[in-house]
DOZAPA-300636 format. One record per residue: residue number from 1; residue in one letter; z, y, x of N, C-alpha, C in turn. Coordinates in steps of 0.001 Angstrom, whole numbers, plus 524288, in hexadecimal, padded with zeros to 5 digits. Layout:
BEGIN
- i_aa_n.c3_n.c2_n.c1_ca.c3_ca.c2_ca.c1_c.c3_c.c2_c.c1
- NUM_A_Z_Y_X_Z_Y_X_Z_Y_X $
...
//
This chain:
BEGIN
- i_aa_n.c3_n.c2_n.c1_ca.c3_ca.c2_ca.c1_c.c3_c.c2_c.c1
- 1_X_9DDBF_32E84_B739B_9DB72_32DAE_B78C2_9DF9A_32B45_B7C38 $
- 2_X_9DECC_3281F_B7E00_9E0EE_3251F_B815E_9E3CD_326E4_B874F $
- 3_X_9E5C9_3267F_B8A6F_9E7C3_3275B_B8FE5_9E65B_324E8_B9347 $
- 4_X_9E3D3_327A1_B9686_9E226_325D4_B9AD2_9DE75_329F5_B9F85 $
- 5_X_9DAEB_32775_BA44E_9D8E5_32BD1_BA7BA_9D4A2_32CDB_BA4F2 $
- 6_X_9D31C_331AA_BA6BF_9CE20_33396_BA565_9CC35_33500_BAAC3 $
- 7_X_9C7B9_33816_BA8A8_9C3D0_33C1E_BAD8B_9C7DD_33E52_BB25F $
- 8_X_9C787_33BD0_BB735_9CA09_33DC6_BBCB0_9CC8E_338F0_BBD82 $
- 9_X_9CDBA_33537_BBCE1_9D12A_33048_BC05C_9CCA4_32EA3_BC33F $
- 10_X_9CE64_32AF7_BC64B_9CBEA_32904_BCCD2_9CA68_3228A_BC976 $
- 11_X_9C4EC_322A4_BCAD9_9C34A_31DD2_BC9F9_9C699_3190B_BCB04 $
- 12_X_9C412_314F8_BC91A_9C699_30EF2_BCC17_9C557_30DA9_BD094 $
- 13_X_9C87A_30D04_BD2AC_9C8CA_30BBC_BDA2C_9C1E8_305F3_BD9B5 $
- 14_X_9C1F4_30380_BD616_9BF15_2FF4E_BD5A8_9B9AD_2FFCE_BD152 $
- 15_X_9B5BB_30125_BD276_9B11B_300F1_BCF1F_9AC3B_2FE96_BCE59 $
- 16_X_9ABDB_2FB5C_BC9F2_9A95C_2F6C1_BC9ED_9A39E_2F989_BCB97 $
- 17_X_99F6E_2F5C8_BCF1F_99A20_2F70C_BCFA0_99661_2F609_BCBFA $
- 18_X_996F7_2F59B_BC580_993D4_2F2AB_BC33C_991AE_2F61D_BBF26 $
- 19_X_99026_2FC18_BBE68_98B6D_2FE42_BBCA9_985C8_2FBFD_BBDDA $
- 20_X_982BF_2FD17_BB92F_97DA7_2FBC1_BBB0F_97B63_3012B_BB829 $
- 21_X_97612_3009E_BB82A_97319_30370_BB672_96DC2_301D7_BB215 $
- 22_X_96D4B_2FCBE_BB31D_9699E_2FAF9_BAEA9_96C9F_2F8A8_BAB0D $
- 23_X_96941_2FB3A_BA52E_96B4C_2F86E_BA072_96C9C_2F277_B9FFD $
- 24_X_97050_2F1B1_B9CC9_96F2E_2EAD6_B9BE7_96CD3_2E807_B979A $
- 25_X_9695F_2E3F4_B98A9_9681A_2E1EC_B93FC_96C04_2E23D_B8F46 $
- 26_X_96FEF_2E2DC_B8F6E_97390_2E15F_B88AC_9768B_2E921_B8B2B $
- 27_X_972EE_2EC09_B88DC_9738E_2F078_B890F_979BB_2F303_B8705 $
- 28_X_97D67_2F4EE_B8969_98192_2F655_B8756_98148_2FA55_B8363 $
- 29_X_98272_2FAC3_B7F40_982DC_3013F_B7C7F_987B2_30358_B7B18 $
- 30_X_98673_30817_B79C1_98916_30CCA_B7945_98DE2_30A25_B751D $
- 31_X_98B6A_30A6E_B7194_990A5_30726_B6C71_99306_30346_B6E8E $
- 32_X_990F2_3013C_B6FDB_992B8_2FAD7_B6FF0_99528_2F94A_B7695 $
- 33_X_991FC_2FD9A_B78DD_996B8_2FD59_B7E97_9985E_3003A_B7FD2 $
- 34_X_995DD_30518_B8182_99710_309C9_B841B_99BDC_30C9A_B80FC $
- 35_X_999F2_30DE8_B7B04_99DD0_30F8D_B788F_9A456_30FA5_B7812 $
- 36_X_9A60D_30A1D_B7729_9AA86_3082F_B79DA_9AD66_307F7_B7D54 $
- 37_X_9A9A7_30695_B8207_9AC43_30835_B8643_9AE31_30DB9_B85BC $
- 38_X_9AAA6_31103_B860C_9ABCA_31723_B8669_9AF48_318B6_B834F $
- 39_X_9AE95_31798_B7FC9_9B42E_31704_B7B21_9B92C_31632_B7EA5 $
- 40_X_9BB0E_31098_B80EE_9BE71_30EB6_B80CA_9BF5A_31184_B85E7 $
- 41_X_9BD7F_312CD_B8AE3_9BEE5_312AD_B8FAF_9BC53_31901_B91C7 $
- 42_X_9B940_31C09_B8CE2_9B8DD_32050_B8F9A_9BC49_3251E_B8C0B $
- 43_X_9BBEC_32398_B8830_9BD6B_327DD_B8166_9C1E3_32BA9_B8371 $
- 44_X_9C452_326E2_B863E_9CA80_32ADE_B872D_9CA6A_32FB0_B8A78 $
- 45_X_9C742_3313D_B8C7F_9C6ED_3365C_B8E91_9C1BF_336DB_B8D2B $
- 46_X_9BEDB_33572_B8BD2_9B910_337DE_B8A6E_9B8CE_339CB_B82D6 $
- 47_X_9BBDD_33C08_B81C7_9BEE6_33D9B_B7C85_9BF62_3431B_B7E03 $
- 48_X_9BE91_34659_B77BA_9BFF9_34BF8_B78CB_9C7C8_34B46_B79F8 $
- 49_X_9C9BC_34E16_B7CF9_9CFA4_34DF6_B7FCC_9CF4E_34AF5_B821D $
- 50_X_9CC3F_346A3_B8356_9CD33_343BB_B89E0_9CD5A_34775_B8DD2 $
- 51_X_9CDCE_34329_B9220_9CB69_34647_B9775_9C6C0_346C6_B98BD $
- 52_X_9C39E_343E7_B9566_9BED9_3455B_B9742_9BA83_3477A_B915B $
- 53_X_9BE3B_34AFF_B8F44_9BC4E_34D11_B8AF6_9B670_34F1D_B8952 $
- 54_X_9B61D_3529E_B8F6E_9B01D_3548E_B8F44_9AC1A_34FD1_B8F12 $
- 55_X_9AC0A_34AFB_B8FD6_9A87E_346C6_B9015_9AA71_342A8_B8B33 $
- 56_X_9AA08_34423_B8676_9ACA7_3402A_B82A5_9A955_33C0F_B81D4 $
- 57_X_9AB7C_3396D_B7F74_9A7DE_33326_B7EFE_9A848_32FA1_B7BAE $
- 58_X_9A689_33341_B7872_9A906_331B8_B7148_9A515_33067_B6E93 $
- 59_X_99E5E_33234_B709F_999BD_33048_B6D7C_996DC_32EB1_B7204 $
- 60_X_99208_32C53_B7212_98F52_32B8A_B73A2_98B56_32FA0_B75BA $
- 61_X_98A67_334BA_B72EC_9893A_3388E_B7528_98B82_33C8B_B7864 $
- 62_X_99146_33A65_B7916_9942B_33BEC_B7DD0_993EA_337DF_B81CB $
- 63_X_99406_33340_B8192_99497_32E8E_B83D3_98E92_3303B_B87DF $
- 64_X_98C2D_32EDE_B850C_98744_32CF9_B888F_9839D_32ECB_B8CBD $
- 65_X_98393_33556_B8BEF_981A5_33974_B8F54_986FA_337D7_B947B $
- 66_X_98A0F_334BD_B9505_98DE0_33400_B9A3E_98CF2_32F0D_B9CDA $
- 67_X_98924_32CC7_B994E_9882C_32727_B9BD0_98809_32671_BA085 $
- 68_X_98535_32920_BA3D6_982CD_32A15_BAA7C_98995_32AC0_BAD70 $
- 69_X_98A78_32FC3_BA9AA_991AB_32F30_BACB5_9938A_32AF9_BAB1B $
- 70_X_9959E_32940_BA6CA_998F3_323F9_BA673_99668_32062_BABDD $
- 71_X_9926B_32040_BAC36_98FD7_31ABD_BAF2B_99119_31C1C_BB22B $
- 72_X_99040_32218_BB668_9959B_320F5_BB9FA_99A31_32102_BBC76 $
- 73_X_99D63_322BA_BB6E6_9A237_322E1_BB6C4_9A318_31B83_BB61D $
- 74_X_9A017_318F7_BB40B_9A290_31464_BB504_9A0C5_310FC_BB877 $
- 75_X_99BA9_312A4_BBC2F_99B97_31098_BC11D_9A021_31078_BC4F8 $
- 76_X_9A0FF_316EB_BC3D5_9A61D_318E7_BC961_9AAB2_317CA_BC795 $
- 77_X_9AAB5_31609_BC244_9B12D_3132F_BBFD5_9B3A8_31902_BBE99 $
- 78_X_9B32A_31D38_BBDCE_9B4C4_32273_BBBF1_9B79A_32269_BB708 $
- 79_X_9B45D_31EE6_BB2AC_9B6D7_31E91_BAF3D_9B504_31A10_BAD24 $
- 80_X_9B933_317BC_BA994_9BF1C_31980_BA820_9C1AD_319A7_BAC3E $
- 81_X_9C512_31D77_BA9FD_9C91D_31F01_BB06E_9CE6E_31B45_BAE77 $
- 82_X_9D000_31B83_BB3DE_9D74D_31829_BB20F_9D9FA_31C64_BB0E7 $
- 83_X_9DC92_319F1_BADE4_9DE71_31681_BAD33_9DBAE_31280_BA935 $
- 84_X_9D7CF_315D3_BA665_9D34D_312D1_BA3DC_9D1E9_30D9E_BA528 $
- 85_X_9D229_30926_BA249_9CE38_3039F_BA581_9CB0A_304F3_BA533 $
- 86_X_9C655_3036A_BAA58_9C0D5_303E5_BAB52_9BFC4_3013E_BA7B7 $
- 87_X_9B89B_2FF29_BA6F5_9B81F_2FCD3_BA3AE_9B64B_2F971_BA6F4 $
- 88_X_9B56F_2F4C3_BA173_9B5AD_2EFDB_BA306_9AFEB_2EDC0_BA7CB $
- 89_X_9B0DA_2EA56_BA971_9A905_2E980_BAC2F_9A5AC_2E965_BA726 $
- 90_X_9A78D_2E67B_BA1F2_9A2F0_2E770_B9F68_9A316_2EC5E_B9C8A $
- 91_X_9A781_2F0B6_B9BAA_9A751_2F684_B986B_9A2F1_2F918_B9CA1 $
- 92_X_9A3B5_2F5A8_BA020_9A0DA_2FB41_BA6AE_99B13_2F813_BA45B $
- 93_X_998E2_2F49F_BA3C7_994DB_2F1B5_BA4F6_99010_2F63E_B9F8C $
- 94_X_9945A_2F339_B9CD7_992F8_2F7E5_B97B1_99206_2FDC6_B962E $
- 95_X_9941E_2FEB1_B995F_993F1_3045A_B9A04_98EB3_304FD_B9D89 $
- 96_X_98E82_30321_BA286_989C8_3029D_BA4FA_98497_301DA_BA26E $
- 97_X_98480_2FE93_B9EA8_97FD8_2FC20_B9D33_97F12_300E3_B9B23 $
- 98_X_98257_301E7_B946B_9807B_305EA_B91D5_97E85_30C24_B939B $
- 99_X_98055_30BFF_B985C_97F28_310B0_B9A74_977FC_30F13_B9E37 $
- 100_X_97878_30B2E_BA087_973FD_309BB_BA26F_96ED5_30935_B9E83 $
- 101_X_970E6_3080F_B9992_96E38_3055E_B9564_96AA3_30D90_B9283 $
- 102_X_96E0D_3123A_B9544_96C17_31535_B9314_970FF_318CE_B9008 $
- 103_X_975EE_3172E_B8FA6_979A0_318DA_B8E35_97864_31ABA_B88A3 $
- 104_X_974AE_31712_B84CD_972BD_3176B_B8004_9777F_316D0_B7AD7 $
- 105_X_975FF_3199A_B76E1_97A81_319C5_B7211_9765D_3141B_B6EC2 $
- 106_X_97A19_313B1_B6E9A_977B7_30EE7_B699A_978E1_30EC4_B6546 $
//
């Protein structure tokens, strides 16, 4: 596991306005988008011994019952925390959709 913030640092002073709420035609999914991301930019404390152990995020049946929170933890920029990089406009875009789309396993 990697080094870095977890659960309690202070958002980014700067947070993009670009959630939506309707699905998109070229539907994002779980494998093929969501997965990854969450992998790469949430794993490190969402792991049993992270900091954010009680909420792990290792399957999809942990993943997905949080969808409603992720969406707005990444409206309010909460997480990833810094020293973490946010994610990118299109990791955020993606994340949005698939969650708009129903936050479905594929």
């Amino acid at each position: 596991m990697g080094a870095g913030a977890c659960a309690g640092d202070p958002a980014p002073a700067v947070c993009p306005n670009d959630a939506f709420d309707a699905c998109p035609s070229s539907a994002p999914t779980f494998s093929g988008d969501a997965a990854p991301i969450i992998g790469a930019h949430c794993a490190k404390c969402h792991v049993p011994g992270g900091k954010a152990e009680k909420f792990p995020f290792e399957t999809y049946e942990q993943i997905g019952p949080f969808a409603g929170d992720m969406k707005l933890q990444l409206e309010t920029c909460q997480m990833p925390q810094a020293p973490e990089p946010p994610l990118t406009p299109t990791q955020r875009q993606a994340m949005f959709g698939w969650i708009a789309c129903g936050a479905l396993n594929d």
